[in-house]
VOZARO-721970 format. One record per residue (C-alpha): residue number from 1; chain; x, y negated, z. Coordinates in Angstrom, 3 decimals, padded with zeros to 6 digits. Example, Ala and Ser with C-alpha at 12.3 -4.5 7.8 and 13.67 -1.06 7.14 Angstrom:
2
<doza num="1" chaine="A" x="012.300" y="004.500" z="007.800"/>
<doza num="2" chaine="A" x="013.670" y="001.060" z="007.140"/>
//
This chain:
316
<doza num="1" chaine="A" x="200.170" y="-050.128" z="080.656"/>
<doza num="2" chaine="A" x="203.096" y="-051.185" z="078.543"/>
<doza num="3" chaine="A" x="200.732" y="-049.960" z="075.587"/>
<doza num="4" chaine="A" x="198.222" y="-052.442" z="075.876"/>
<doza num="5" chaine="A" x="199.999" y="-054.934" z="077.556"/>
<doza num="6" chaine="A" x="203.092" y="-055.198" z="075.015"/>
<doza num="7" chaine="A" x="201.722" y="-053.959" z="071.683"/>
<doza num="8" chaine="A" x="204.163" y="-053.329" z="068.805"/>
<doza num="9" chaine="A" x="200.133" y="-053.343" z="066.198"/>
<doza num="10" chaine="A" x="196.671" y="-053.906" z="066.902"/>
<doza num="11" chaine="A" x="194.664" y="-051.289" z="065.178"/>
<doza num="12" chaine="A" x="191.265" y="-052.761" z="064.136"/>
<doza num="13" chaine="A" x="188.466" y="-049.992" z="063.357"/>
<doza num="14" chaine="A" x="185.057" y="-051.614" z="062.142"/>
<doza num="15" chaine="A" x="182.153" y="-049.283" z="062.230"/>
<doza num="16" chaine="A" x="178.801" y="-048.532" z="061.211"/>
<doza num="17" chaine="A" x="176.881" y="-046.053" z="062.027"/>
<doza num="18" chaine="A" x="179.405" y="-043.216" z="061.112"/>
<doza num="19" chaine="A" x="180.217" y="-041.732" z="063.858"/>
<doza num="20" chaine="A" x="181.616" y="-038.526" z="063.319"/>
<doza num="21" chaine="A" x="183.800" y="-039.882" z="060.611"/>
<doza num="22" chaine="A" x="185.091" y="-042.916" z="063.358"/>
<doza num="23" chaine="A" x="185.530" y="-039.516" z="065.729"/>
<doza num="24" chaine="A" x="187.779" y="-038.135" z="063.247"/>
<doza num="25" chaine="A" x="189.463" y="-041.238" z="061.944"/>
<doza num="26" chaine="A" x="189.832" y="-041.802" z="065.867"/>
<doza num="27" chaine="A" x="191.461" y="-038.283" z="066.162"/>
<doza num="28" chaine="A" x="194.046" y="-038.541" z="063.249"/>
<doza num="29" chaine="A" x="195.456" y="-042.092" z="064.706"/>
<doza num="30" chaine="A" x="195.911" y="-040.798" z="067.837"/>
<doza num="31" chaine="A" x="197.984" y="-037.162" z="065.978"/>
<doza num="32" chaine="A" x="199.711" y="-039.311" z="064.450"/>
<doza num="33" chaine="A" x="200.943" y="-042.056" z="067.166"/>
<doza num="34" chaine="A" x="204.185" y="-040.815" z="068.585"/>
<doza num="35" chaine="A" x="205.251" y="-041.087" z="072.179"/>
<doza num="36" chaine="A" x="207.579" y="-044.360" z="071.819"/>
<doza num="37" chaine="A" x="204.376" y="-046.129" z="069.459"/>
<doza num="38" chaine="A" x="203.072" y="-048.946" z="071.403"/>
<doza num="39" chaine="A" x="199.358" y="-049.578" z="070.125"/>
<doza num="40" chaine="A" x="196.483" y="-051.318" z="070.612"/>
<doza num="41" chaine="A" x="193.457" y="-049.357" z="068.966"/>
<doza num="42" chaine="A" x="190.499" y="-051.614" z="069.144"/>
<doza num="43" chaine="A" x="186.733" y="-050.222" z="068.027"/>
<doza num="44" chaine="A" x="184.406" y="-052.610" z="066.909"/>
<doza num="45" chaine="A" x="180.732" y="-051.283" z="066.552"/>
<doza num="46" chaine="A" x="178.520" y="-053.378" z="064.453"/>
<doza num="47" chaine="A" x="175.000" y="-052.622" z="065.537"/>
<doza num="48" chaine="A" x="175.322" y="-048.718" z="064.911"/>
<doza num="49" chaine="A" x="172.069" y="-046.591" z="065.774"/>
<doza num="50" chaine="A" x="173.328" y="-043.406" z="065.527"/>
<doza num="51" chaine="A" x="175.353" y="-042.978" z="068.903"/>
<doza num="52" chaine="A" x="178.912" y="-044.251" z="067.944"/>
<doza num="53" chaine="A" x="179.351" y="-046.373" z="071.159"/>
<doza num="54" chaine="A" x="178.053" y="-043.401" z="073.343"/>
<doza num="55" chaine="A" x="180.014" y="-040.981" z="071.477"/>
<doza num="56" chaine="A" x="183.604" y="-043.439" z="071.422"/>
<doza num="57" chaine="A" x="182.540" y="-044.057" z="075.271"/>
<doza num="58" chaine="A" x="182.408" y="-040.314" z="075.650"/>
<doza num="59" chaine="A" x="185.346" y="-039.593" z="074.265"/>
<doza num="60" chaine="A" x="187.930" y="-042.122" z="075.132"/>
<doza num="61" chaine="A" x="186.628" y="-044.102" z="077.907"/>
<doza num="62" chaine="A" x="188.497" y="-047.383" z="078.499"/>
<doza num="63" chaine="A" x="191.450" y="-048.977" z="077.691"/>
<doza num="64" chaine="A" x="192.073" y="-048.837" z="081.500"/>
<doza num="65" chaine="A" x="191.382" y="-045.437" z="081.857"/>
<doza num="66" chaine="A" x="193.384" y="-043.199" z="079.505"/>
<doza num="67" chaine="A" x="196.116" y="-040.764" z="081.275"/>
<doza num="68" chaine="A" x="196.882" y="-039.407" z="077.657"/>
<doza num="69" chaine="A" x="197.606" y="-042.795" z="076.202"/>
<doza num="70" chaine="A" x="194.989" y="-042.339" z="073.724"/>
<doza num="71" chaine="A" x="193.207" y="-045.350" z="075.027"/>
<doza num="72" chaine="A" x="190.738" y="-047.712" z="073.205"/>
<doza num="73" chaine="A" x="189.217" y="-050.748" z="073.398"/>
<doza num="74" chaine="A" x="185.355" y="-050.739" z="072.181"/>
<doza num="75" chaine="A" x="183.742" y="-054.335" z="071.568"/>
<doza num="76" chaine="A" x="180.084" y="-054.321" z="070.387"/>
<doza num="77" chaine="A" x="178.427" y="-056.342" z="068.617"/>
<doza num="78" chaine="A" x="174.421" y="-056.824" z="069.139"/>
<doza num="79" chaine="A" x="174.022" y="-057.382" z="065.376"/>
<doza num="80" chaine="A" x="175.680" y="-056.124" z="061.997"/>
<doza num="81" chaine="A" x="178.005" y="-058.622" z="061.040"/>
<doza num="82" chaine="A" x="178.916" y="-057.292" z="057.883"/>
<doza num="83" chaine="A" x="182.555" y="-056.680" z="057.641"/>
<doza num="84" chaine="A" x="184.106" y="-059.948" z="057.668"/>
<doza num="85" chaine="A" x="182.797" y="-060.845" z="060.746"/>
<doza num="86" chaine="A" x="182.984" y="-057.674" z="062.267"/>
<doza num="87" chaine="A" x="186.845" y="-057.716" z="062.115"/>
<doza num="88" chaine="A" x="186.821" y="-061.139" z="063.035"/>
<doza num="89" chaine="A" x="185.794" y="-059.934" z="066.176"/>
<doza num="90" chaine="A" x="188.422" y="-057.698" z="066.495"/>
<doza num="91" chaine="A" x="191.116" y="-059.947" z="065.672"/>
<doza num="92" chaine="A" x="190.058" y="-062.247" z="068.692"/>
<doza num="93" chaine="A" x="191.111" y="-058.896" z="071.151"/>
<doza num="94" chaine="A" x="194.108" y="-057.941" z="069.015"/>
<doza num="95" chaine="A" x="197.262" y="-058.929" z="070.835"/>
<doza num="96" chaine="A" x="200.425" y="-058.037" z="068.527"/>
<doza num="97" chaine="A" x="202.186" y="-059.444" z="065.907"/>
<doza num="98" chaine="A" x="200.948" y="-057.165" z="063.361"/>
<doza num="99" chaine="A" x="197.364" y="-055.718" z="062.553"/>
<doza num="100" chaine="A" x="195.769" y="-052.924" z="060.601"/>
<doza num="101" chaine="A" x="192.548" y="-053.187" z="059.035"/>
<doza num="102" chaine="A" x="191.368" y="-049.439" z="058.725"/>
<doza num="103" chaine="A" x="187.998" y="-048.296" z="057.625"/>
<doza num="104" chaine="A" x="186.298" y="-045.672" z="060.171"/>
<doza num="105" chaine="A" x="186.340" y="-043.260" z="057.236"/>
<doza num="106" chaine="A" x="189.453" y="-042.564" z="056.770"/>
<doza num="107" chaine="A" x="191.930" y="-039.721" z="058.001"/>
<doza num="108" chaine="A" x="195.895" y="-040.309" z="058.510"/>
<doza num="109" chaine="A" x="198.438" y="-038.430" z="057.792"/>
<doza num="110" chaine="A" x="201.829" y="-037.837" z="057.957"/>
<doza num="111" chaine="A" x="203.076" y="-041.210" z="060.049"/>
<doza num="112" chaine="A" x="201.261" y="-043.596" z="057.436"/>
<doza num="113" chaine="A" x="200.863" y="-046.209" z="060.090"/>
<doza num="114" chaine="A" x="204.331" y="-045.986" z="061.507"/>
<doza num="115" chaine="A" x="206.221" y="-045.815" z="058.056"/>
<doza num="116" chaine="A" x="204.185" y="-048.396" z="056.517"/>
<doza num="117" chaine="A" x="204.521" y="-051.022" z="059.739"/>
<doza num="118" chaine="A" x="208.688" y="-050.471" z="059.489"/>
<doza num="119" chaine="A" x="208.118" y="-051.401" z="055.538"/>
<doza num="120" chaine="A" x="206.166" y="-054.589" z="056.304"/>
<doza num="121" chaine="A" x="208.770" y="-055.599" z="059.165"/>
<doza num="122" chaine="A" x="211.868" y="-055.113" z="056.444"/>
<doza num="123" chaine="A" x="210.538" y="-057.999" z="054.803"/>
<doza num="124" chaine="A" x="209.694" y="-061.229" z="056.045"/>
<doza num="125" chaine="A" x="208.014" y="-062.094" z="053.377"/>
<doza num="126" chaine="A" x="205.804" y="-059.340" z="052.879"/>
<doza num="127" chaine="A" x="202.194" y="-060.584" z="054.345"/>
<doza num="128" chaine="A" x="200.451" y="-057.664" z="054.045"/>
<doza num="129" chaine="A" x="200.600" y="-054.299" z="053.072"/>
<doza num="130" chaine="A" x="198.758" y="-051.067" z="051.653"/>
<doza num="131" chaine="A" x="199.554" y="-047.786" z="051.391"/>
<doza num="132" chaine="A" x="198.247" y="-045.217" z="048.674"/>
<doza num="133" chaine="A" x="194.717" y="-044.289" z="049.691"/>
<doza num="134" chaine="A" x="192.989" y="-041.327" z="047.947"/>
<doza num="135" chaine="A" x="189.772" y="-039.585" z="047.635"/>
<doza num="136" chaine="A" x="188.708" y="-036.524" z="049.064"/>
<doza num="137" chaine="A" x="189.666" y="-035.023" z="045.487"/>
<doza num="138" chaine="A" x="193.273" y="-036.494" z="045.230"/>
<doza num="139" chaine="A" x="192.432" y="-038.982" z="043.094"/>
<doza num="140" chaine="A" x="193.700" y="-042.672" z="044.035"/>
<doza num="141" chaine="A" x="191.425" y="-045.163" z="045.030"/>
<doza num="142" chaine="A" x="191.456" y="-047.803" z="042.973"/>
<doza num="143" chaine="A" x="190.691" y="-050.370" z="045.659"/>
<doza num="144" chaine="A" x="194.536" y="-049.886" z="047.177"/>
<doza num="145" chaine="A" x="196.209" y="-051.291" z="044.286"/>
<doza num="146" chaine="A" x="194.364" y="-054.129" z="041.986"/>
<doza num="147" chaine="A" x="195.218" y="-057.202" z="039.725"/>
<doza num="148" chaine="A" x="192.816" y="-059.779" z="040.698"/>
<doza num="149" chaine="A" x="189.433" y="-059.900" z="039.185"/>
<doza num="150" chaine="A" x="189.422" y="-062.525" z="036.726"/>
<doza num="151" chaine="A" x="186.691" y="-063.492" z="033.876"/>
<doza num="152" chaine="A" x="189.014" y="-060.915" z="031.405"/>
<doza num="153" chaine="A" x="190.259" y="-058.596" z="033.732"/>
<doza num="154" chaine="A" x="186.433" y="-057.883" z="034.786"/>
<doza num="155" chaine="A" x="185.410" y="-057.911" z="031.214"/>
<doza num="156" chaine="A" x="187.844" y="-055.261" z="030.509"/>
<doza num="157" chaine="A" x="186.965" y="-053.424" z="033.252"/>
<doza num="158" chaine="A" x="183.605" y="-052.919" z="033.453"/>
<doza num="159" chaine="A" x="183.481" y="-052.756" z="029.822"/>
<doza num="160" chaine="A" x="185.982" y="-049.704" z="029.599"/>
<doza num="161" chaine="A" x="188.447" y="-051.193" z="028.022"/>
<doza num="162" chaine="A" x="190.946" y="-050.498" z="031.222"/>
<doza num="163" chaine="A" x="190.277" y="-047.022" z="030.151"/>
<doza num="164" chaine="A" x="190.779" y="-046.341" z="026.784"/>
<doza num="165" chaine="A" x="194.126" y="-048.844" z="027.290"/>
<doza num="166" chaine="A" x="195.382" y="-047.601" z="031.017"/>
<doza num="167" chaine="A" x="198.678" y="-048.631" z="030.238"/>
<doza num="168" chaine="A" x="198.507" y="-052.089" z="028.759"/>
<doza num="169" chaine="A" x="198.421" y="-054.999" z="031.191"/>
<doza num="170" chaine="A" x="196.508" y="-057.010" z="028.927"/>
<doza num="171" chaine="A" x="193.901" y="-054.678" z="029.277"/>
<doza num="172" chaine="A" x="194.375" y="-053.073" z="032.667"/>
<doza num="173" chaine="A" x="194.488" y="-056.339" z="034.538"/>
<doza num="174" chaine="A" x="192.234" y="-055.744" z="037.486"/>
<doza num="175" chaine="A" x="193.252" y="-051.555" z="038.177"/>
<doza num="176" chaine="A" x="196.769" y="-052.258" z="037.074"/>
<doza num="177" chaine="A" x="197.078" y="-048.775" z="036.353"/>
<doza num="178" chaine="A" x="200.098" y="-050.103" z="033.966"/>
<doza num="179" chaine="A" x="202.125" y="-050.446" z="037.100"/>
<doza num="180" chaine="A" x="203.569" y="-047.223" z="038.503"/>
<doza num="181" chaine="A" x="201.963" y="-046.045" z="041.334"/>
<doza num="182" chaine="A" x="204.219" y="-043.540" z="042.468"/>
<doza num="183" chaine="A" x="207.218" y="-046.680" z="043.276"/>
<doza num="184" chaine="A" x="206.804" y="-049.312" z="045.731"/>
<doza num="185" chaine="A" x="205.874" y="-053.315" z="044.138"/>
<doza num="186" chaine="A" x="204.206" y="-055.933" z="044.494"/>
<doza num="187" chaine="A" x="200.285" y="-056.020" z="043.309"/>
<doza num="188" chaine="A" x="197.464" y="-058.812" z="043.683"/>
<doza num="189" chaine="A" x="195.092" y="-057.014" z="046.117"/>
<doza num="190" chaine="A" x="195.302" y="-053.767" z="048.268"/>
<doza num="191" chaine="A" x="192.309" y="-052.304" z="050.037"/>
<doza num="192" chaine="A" x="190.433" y="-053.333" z="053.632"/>
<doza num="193" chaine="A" x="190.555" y="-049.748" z="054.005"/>
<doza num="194" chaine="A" x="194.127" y="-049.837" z="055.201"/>
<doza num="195" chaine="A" x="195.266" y="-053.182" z="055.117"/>
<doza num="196" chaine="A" x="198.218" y="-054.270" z="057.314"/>
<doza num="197" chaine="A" x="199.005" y="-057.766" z="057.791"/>
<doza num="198" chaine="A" x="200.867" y="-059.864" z="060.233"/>
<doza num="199" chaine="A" x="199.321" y="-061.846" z="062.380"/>
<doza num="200" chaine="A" x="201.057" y="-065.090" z="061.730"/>
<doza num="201" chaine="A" x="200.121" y="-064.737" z="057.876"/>
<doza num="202" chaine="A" x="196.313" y="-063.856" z="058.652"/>
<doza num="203" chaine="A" x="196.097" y="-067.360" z="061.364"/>
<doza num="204" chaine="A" x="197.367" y="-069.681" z="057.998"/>
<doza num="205" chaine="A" x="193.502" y="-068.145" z="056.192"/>
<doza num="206" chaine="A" x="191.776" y="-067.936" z="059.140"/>
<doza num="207" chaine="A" x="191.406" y="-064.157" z="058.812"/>
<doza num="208" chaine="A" x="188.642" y="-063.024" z="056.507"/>
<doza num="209" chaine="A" x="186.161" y="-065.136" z="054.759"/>
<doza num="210" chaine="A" x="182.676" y="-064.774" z="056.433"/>
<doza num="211" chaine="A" x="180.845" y="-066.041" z="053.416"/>
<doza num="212" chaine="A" x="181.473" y="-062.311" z="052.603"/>
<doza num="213" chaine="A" x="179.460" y="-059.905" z="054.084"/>
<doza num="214" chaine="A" x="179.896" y="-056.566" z="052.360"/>
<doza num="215" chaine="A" x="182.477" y="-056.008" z="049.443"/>
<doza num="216" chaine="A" x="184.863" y="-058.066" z="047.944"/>
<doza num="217" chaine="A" x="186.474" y="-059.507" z="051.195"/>
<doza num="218" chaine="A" x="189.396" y="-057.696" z="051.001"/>
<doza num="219" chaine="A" x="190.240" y="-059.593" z="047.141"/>
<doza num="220" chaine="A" x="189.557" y="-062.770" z="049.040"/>
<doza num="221" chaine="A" x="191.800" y="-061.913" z="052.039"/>
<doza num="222" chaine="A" x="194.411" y="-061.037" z="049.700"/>
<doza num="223" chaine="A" x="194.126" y="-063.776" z="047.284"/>
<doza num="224" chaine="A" x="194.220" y="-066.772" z="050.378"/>
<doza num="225" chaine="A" x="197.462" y="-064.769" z="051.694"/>
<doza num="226" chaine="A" x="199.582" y="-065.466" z="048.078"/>
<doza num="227" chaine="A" x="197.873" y="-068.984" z="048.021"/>
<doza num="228" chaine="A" x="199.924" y="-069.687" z="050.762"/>
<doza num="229" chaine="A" x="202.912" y="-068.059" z="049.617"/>
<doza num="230" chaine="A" x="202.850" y="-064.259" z="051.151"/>
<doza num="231" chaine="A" x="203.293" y="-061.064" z="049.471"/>
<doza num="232" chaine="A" x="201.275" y="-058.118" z="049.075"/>
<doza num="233" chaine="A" x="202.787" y="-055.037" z="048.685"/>
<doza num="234" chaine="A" x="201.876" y="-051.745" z="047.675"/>
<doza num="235" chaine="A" x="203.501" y="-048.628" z="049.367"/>
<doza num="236" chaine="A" x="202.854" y="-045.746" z="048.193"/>
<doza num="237" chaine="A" x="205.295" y="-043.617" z="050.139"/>
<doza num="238" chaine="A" x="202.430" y="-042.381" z="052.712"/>
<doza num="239" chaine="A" x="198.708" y="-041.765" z="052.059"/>
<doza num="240" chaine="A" x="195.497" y="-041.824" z="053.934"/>
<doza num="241" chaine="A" x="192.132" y="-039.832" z="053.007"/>
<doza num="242" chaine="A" x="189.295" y="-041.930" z="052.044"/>
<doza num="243" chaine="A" x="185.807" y="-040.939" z="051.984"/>
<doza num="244" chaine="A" x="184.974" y="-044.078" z="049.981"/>
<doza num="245" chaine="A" x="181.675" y="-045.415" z="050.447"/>
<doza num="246" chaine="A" x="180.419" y="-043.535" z="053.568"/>
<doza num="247" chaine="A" x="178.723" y="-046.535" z="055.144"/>
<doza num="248" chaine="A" x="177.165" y="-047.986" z="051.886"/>
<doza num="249" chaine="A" x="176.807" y="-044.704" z="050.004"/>
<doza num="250" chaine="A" x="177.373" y="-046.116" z="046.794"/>
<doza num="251" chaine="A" x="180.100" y="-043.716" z="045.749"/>
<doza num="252" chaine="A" x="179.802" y="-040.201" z="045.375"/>
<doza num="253" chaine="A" x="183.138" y="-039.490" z="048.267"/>
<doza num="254" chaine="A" x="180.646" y="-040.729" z="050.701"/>
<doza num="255" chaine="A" x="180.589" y="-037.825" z="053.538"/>
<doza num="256" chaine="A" x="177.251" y="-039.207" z="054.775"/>
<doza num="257" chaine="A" x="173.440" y="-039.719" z="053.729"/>
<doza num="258" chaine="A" x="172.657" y="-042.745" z="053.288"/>
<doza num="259" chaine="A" x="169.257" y="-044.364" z="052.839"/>
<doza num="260" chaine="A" x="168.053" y="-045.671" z="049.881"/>
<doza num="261" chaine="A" x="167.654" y="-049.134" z="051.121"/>
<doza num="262" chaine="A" x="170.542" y="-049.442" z="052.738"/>
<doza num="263" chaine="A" x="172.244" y="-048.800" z="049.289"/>
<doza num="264" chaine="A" x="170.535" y="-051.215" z="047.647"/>
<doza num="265" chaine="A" x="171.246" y="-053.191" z="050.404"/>
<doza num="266" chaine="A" x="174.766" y="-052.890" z="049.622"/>
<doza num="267" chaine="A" x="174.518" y="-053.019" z="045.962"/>
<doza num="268" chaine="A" x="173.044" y="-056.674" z="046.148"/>
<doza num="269" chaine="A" x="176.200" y="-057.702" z="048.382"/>
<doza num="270" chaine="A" x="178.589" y="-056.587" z="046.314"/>
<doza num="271" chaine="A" x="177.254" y="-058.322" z="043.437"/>
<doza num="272" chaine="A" x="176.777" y="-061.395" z="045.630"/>
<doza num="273" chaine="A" x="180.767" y="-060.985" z="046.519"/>
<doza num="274" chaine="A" x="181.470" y="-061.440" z="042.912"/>
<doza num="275" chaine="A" x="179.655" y="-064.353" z="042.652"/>
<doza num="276" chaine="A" x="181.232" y="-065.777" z="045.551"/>
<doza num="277" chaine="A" x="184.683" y="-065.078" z="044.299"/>
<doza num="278" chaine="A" x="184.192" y="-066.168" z="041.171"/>
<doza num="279" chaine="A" x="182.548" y="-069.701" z="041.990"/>
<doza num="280" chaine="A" x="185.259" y="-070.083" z="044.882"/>
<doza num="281" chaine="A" x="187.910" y="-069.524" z="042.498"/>
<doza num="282" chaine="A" x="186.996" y="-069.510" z="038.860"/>
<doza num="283" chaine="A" x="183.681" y="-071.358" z="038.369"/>
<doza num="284" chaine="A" x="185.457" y="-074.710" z="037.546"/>
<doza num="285" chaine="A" x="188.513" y="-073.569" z="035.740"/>
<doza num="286" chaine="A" x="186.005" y="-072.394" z="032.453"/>
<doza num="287" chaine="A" x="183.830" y="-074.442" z="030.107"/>
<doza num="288" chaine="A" x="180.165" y="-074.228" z="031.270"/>
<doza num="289" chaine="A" x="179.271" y="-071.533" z="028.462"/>
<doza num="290" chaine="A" x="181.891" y="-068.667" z="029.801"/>
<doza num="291" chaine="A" x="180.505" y="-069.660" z="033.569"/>
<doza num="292" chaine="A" x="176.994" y="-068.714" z="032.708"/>
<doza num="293" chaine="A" x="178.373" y="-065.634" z="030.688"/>
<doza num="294" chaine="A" x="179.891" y="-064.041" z="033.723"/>
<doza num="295" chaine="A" x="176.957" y="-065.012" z="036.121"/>
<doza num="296" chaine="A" x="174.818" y="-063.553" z="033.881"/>
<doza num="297" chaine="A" x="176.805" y="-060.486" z="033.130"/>
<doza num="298" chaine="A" x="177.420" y="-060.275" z="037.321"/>
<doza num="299" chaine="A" x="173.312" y="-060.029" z="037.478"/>
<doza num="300" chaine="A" x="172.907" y="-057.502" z="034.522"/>
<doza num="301" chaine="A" x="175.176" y="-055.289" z="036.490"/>
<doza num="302" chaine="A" x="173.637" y="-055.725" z="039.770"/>
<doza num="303" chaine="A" x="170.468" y="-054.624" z="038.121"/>
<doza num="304" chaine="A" x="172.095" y="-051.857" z="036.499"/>
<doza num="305" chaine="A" x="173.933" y="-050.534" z="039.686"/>
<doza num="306" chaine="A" x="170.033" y="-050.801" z="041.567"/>
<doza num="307" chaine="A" x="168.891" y="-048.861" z="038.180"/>
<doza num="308" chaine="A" x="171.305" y="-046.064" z="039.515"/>
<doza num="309" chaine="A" x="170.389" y="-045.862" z="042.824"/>
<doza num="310" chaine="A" x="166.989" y="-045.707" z="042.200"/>
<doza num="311" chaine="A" x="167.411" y="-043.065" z="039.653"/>
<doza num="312" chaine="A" x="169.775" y="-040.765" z="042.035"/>
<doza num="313" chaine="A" x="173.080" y="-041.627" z="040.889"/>
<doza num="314" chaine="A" x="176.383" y="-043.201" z="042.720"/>
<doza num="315" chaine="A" x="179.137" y="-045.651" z="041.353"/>
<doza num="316" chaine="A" x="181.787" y="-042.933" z="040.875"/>
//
């Protein structure tokens, strides 16, 4: 009872229709919670059609019915939300002083959640934190550790430029691969896939943005946090698995099928994210000729990214 009652982190898993992914995700939390870990591990389903609830019912029960400890709370919601709003949910059950964000497709491993929360409590001033999050194929995920996506730094990324000059800053802004990933530091924006963040520092932005409502909430999240003066910090002492793109399948570590509508679906909110971002933010700080430059180079990649799709290819 002390588990639920007395929570040390609320664990916050949104999902969509993946459900043997959220099964496994499910599984490597509960591996990897330890005996003295007091969590809360709360499910929130988002319209899935593909048996999640039945299968998370199945498996776990109740959070007031779990001898093991391995206990969860399940809240459903009657429509997809997108993900904004789908945590938001989640965050109105979550009762400690510290949450993580974690996508259902993701595995754990070796303590991440307990080494990463004893990080983020060393530091008051650390808002929220990620850890490194790879690929299936060991590569890193570029999500986990970003510069923020300005007019340039999207230029030069989308453009290759972050590339063919990996180690400059001037032209590595948004991947920041000229940081050193294998150290602990600071960045702009970490990933929703894992994204750990007090509670106190998520109230001051309300949580996430629902004007978002696939991709590019996570940038917002992060860039409201050091608005009001947090940190976000990049830890790449543990790691998590990713199978990037599983609900959207717009990358090729997706380890589901995914129909073709629903990626084009996805591939219009994700360009709608940038455009959100970029008026919320941007819009005004440029003369009006650079504004309609990167609206119009936002919609020549939307169409491109469709052109992909329809033609049987993925982002990555």
């Amino acid at each position: 009872m002390a588990n639920s009652e007395n929570p040390e982190l609320s664990i916050i898993i949104l999902n969509y229709n993946v459900r043997e992914l959220l099964l496994n995700c499910l599984e490597s939390v509960f591996a990897n919670k330890g005996k003295l870990d007091r969590w809360q591990v709360i499910v929130v389903d988002n319209a899935s059609y593909d048996g999640s609830v039945e299968a998370v019912r199945e498996r776990y029960k109740t959070a007031s019915h779990s001898s093991s400890g391995n206990a969860i709370e399940l809240v459903e919601s009657k429509q997809n939300l997108g993900f904004a709003a789908g945590n938001n949910m989640g965050v109105k059950k979550a009762k400690a002083p510290v949450i993580l964000f974690l996508n259902p497709d993701t595995i754990i491993t070796d303590h991440a959640i307990q080494k990463s929360l004893e990080v983020l409590l060393s530091d008051p001033d650390i808002g929220a934190l990620g850890c490194k999050v790879e690929l299936p194929d060991g590569r890193l995920d570029y999500s986990c550790h970003r510069g923020f996506p300005t007019p340039w730094n999207s230029f030069a990324y989308f453009s290759g430029l972050a590339k063919i000059f990996p180690k400059s800053a001037f032209f590595s802004g948004y991947s920041a691969s000229f940081l050193d990933t294998s150290q602990p530091h600071e960045v702009d924006c970490i990933s929703g896939s894992f994204l750990m963040v007090r509670k106190i520092a998520g109230e001051q932005i309300g949580f996430w943005d629902n004007d978002y409502f696939f991709n590019g909430e996570d940038i917002e999240f992060c860039y409201s946090l050091k608005e009001k003066g947090w940190k976000i910090y990049f830890y790449p002492g543990v790691k998590i698995i990713h199978f990037k793109g599983s609900s959207s399948g717009l990358w090729r570590t997706s380890a589901t099928k995914i129909e073709k509508a629903t990626k084009l679906s996805a591939a219009t909110h994700a360009a709608s994210a940038m455009r959100i971002f970029y008026k919320k933010h941007y819009y005004k700080k440029y003369p009006p000729v650079l504004r309609d430059f990167v609206l119009w180079g936002i919609r020549i990649l939307e169409h491109y990214r469709k052109f992909k799709i329809m033609t049987g290819f993925r982002y990555e």
